[in-house]
N, C-alpha and C positions, 0 to 999 in steps of 0.2 A: 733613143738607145734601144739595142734589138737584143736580143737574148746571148747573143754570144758576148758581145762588150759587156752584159753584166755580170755575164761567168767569169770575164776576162778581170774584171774589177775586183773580183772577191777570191781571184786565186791569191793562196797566203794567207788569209784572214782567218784566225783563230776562229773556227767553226761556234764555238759556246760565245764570241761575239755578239752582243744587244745588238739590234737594228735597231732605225731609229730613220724617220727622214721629216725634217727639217722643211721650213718655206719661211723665206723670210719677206714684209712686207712693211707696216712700218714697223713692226714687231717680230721679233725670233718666233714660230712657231715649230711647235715639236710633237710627231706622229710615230705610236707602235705598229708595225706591220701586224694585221691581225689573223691574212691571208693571202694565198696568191694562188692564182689558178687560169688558165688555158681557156678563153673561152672564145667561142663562135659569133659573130654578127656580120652588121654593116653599119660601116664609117659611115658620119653623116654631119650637118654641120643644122644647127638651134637656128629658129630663127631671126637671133639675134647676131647669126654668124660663129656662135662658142661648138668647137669642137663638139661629138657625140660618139655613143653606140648603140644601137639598137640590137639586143640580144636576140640573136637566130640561131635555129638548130641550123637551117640552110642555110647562114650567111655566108658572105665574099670572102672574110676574114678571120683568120682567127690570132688576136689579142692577148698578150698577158696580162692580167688585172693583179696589180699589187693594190690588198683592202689595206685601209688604215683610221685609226682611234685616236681621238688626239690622247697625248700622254698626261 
């Protein structure tokens, strides 16, 4: 999802609306958005192949990081 599809998802949404996101595995789990912020790096993949980012003032990329606390 890129920044416009989530503007796109929340137009209409009573503003004073909880956030709240969800993952579910064998269990419902449930997360407060604690932050979200714009940040700079480079994509990068673990070496066990898991996704990354490596936080750069000069990286390739810059990221939206939604932080989250389980609830």
């Amino acid at each position: 999802m890129n920044v416009a599809e989530l503007r796109k998802a929340l137009e209409g949404v009573d503003p004073k609306a909880q956030v709240v996101v969800s993952r579910e595995t064998e269990t419902m789990e449930f997360f407060e958005v604690t932050d979200a912020s714009l940040r700079t790096g480079t994509p990068m993949r673990t070496s066990t192949g898991r996704a990354g980012f490596r936080f750069e003032k000069e990286g390739t990329a810059a990221w939206f990081f939604i932080s989250v606390e389980e609830a």
